[in-house]
C-alpha positions as CSV (number, residue, x, y, z in Angstrom):
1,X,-31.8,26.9,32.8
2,X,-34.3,26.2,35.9
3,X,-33.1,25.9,39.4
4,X,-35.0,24.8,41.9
5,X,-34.5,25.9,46.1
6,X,-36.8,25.0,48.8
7,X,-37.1,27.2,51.8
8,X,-38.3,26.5,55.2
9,X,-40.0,29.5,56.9
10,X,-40.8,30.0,61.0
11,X,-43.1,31.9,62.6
12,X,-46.8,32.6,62.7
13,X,-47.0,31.0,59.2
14,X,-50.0,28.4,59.7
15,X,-53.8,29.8,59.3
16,X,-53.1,33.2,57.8
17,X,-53.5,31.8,54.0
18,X,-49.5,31.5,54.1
19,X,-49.4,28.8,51.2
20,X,-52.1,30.2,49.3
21,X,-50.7,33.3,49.1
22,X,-47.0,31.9,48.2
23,X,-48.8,30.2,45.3
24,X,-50.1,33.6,44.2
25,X,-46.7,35.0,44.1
26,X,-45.4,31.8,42.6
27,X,-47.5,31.9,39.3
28,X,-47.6,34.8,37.7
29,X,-43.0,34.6,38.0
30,X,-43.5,31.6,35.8
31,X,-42.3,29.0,38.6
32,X,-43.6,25.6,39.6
33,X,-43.1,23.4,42.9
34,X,-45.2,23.1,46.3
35,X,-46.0,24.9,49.4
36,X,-47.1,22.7,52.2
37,X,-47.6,22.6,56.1
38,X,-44.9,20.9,58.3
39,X,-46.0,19.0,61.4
40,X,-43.2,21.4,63.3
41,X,-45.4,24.5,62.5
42,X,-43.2,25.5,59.5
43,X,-44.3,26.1,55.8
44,X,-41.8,24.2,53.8
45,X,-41.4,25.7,50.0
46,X,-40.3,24.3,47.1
47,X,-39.5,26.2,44.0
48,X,-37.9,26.0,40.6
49,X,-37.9,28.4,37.6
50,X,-35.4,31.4,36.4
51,X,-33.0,32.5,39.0
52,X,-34.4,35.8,39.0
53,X,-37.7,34.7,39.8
54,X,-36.7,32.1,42.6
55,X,-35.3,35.3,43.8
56,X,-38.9,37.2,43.9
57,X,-40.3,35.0,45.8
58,X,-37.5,34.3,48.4
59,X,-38.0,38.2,49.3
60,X,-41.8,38.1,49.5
61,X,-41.1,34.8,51.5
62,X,-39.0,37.3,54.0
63,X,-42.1,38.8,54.9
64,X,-45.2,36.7,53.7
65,X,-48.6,37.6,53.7
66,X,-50.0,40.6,55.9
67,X,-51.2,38.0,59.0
68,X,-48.1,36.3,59.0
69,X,-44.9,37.1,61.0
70,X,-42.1,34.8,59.5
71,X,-38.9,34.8,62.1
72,X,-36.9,32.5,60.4
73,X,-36.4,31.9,56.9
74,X,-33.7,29.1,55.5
75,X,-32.7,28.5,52.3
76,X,-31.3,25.6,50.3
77,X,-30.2,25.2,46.1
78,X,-31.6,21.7,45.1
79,X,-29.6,20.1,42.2
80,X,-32.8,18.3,41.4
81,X,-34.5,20.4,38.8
82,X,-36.8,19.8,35.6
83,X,-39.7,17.5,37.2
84,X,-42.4,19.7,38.2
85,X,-45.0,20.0,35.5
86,X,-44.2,24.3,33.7
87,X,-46.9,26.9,35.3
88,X,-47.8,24.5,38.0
89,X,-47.8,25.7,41.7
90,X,-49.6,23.8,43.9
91,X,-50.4,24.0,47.8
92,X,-50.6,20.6,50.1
């Protein structure tokens, strides 16, 4: 059964391919949702898939690509799940 979460992340995470790389990660696990800029300076991510893949990415999320520094990383289940199109990752 797919769960989706969302995650908001803080920190030098604008301009160092943050989302681009977070859809990298994203694919190849199977899951689909969004990663997009927030106004605030925060990525926001939304994932859903297996549980054990939501969980890969939440700890490459911890630390993000190599020019990033995240600081803050929340987390949040979403009961909403089963309307993003299979395989489908996309960056906004």
């Amino acid at each position: 059964m797919a769960e989706r979460r969302r995650w908001l992340i803080e920190g030098r995470v604008q301009g160092v391919f943050f989302r681009e790389s977070t859809r990298r990660q994203a694919e190849p696990l199977g899951l689909s949702g969004y990663a997009i800029n927030l106004p605030d300076g925060r990525v926001e991510v939304v994932a859903e898939g297996e549980s054990a893949a939501l969980d890969t990415l939440a700890d490459w999320l911890r630390a993000g690509p190599p020019a990033a520094r995240v600081d803050k990383l929340a987390e949040a289940d979403l009961t909403d799940a089963g309307d993003f199109d299979p395989g489908r990752f996309v960056t906004g």
